[in-house]
C-alpha positions in Angstrom: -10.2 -51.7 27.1 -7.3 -53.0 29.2 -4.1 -52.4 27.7 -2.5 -55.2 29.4 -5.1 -57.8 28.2 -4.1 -59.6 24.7 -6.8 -58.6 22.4 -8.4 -59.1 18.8 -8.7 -55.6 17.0 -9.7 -54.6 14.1 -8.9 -50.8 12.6 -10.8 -49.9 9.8 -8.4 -47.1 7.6 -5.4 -49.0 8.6 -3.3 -48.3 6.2 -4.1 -44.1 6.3 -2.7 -41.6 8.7 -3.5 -42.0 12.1 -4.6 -45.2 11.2 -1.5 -46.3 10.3 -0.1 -45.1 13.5 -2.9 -46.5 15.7 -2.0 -49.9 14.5 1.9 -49.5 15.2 0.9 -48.9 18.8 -1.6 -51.1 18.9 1.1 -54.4 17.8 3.6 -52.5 20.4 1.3 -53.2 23.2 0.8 -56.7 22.3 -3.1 -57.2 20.4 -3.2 -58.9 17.5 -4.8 -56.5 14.9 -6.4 -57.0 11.5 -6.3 -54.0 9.6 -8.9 -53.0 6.1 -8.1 -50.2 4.1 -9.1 -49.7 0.4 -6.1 -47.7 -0.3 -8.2 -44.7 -1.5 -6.0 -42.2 0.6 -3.9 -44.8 2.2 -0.9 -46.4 1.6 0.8 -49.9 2.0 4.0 -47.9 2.8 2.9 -46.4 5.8 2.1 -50.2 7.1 5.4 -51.2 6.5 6.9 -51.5 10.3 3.0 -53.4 11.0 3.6 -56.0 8.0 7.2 -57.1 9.9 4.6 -57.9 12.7 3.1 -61.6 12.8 0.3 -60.2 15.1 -1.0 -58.3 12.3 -3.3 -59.4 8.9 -4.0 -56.6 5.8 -7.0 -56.9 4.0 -7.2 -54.3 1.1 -11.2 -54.4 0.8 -13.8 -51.5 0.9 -16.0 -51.3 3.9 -19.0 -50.5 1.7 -18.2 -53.7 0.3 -19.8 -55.4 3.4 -20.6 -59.0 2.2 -16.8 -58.7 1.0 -15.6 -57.9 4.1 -17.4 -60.3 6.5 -16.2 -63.1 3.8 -12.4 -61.9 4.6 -13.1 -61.8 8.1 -14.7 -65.0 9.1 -11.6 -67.4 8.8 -9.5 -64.8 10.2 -12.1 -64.4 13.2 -12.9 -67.7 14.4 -12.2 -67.1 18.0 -14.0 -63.6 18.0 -13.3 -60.0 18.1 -12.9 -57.9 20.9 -12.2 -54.2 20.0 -13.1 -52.3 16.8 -10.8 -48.8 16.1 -13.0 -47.0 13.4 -10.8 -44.6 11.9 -11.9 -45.8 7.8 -13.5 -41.9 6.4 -13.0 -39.9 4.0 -10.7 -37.1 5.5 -10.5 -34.5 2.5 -13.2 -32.1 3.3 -12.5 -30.2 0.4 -13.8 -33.3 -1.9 -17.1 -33.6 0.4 -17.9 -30.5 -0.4 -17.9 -30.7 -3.8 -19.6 -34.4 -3.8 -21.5 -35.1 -0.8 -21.9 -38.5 -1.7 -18.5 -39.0 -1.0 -19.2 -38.6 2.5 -22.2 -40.3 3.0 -20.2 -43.3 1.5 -17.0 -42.8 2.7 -17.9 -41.6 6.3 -21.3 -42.1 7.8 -21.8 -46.1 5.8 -18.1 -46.8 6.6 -19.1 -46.4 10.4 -22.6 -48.2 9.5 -21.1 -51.2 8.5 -18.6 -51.0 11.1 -21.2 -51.6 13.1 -22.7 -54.6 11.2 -19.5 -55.7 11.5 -18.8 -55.8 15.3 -22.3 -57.4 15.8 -21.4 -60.3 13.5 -18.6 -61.1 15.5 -19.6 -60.0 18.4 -17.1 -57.2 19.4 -18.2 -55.0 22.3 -15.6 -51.7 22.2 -15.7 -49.3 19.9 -13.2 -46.3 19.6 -14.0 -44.0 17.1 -12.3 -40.7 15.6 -14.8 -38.1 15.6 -14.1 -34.4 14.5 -14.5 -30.8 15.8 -15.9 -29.8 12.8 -19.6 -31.4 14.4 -19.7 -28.4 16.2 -19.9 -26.2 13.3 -19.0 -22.5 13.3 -19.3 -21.2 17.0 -17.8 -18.9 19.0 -16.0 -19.5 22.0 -14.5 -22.7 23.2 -16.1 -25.7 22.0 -17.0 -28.3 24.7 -18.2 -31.6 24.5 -21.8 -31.5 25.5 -22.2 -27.8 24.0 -25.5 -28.0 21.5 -27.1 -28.0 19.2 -24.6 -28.4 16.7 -25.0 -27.5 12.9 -22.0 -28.7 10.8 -20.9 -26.6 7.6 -19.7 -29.5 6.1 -20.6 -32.8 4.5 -17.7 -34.4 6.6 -18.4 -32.9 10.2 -22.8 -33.8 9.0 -21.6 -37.2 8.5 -19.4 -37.5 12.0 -22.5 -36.4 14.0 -24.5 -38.8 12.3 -22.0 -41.8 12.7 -22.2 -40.7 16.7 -25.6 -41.0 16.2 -25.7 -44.1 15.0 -22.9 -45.6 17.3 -24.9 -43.9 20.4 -27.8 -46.3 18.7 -25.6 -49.2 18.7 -24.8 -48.5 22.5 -28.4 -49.1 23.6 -28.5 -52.1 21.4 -25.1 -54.5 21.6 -22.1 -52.9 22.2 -20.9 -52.3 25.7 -18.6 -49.6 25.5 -17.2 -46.7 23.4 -14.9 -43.9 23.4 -15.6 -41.1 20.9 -13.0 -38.8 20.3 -13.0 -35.5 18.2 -10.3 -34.3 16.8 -8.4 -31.0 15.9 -6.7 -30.4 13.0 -3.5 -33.5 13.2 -0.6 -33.1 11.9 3.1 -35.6 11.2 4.1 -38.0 9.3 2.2 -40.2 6.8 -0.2 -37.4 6.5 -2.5 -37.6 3.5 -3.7 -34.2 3.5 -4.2 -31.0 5.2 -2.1 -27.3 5.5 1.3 -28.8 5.6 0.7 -31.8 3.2 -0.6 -29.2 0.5 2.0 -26.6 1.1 4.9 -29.1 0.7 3.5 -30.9 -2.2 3.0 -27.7 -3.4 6.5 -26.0 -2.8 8.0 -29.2 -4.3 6.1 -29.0 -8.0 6.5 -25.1 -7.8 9.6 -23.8 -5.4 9.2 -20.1 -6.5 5.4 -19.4 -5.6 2.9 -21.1 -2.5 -0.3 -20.8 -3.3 -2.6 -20.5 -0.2 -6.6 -20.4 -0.1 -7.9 -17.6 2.1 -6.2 -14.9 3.9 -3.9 -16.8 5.6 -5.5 -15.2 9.0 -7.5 -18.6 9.6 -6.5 -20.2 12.9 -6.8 -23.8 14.6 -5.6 -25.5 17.0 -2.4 -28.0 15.5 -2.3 -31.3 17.4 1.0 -34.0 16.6 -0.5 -37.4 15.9 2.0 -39.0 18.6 -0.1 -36.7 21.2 -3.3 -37.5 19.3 -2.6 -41.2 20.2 -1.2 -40.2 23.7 -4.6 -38.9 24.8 -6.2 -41.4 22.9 -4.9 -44.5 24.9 -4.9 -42.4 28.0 -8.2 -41.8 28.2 -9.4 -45.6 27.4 -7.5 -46.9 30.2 -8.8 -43.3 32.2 -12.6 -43.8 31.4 -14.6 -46.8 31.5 -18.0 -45.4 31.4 -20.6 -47.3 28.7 -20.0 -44.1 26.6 -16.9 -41.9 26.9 -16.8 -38.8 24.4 -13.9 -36.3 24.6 -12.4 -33.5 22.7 -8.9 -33.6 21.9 -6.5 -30.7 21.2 -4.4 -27.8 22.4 -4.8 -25.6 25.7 -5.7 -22.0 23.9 -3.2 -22.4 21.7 -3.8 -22.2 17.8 -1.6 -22.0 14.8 -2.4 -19.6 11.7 -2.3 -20.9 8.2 0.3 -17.6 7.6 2.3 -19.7 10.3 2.0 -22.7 8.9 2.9 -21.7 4.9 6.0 -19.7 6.1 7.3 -22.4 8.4 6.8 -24.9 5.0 8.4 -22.0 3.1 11.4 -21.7 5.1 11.9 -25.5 5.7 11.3 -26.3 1.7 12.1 -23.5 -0.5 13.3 -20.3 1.3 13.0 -18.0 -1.0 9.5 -18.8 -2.7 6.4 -16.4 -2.5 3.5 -16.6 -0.8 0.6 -15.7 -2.8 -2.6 -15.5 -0.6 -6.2 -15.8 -2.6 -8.3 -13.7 0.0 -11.3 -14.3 2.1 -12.0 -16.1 5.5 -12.3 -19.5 4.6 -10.1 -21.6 2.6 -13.0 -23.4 0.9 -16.8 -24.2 1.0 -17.2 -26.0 4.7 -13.5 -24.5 6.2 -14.3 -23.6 9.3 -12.0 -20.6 9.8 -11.5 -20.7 13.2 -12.5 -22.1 16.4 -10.9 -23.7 20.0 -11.6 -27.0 21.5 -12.0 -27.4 25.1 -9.8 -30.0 26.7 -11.0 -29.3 30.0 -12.9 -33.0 30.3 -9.9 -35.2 29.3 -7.9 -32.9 31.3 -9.8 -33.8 34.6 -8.3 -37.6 33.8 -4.8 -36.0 33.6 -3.7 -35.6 30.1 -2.8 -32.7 28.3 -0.7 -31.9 25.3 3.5 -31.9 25.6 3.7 -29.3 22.6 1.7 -26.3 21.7 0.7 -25.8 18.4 2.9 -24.0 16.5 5.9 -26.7 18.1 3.6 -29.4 16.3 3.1 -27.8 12.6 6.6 -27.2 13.1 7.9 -30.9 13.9 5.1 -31.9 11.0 6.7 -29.9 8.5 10.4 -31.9 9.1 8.7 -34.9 8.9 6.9 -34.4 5.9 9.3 -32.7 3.6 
């Protein structure tokens, strides 16, 4: 996908964290990009630099809507579509794993209809945010073509199947795709995650933080503006039919102790940390693990901040 070419994009989650963010890049570099969202997690305010933008079109509709969507789309893509950033899923593990419907919905038939979507209107690049939690609990560093992989979660079951099903697509009618899975990211316009929670938290009780677990779980901490870095790096790095990276830190990891006192001493100094005990903060937390970054490194990129820099930068923007 060359940067320098004028293209029509569409970014599915638009409206949600890094999609929000992808799509502010995106109109900087000169595309014209539609964006969907249903506004389940995400938010019309975090689109509010992209709506200034006459390159750019909202459509609040639900991709499992399909018929919907296509209906929305067709005037709107008369002359085509070029490129397709899939980043519409349902990001809050926690809820998967107490409804794994909402997954199958949310994450594997939101990237199903994608595809219907891109062969409709004939779009031929895909970039898709995949996740490390694919690669289940496993020891060491966690590299791309490592297998096989058993996922503890609904969420990470679904992401292996969507890049199953894009890998399908591949063979069929698209011509090329970048996969990319991601650590845990963290900045502003989050929806959710350690240092959402924590602040929300801290801000409806100031005296006490609740945190699940021991607080000894550890992960590597990625910003979103280095998420989106790599990201665009590697597009214009790799032009294989499919390109598939991990992105994330260089053995560096953040705790979630880290993480609660930095909210803690950023939000309410003198509140107390109250820690629930055991490994995992909930069913399908994977409690720790380290992504090699050695492939995307070969292309040149690697991360400006470690992680702890990141959760800290995160938690001044969020607060």
């Amino acid at each position: 996908m060359d940067a320098l070419i004028k293209k029509t994009i569409l970014v599915t989650g638009a409206a949600g964290f890094i999609g929000s963010h992808a799509t502010d890049r995106l109109l900087v570099k000169g595309h014209r990009v539609i964006g969907v969202d249903n506004l389940k997690l995400g938010r019309m305010d975090n689109l509010q630099k992209a709506l200034e933008n006459t390159e750019f079109t909202f459509i609040e509709a639900d991709l499992n809507d399909l018929q919907k969507v296509l209906e929305l789309l067709r005037p709107l893509l008369a002359g085509g579509l070029d490129t397709v950033w899939h980043l519409a899923a349902n990001s809050d593990i926690q809820s998967g794993a107490k409804d794994a419907n909402i997954d199958l919905q949310d994450t594997f038939m939101t990237t199903f209809n994608t595809l219907a979507i891109m062969k409709e209107f004939g779009a031929g690049e895909l970039v898709f945010a995949s996740t490390s939690a694919i690669y289940g609990e496993k020891a060491g560093l966690l590299s791309e073509d490592m297998g096989p992989l058993f996922p503890i979660s609904s969420y990470g079951a679904m992401k292996l199947a969507s890049e199953g099903i894009i890998t399908a697509a591949l063979e069929s009618f698209l011509k090329h795709v970048w996969m990319f899975r991601f650590p845990n990211v963290v900045g502003s316009r989050a929806t959710h995650g350690a240092v959402y929670d924590f602040v929300r938290k801290l801000k409806e009780n100031p005296k006490e933080l609740e945190v699940l677990g021991d607080g000894t779980q550890i992960k590597p901490y990625l910003h979103v503006s280095e998420l989106l870095d790599a990201m665009f790096f590697a597009i214009q790095k790799s032009q294989d039919r499919l390109n598939y990276f991990n992105i994330g830190q260089t053995s560096s990891r953040s705790t979630v102790k880290f993480i609660a006192e930095s909210v803690v001493k950023a939000v309410s100094p003198d509140a107390h940390v109250v820690y629930r005990g055991g490994s995992r903060g909930w069913v399908g937390d994977v409690p720790q693990f380290e992504l090699s970054i050695e492939k995307i490194g070969r292309l040149g990129w690697k991360p400006k901040m470690t992680s702890d820099q990141s959760v800290v930068l995160a938690v001044s923007e969020c607060i």
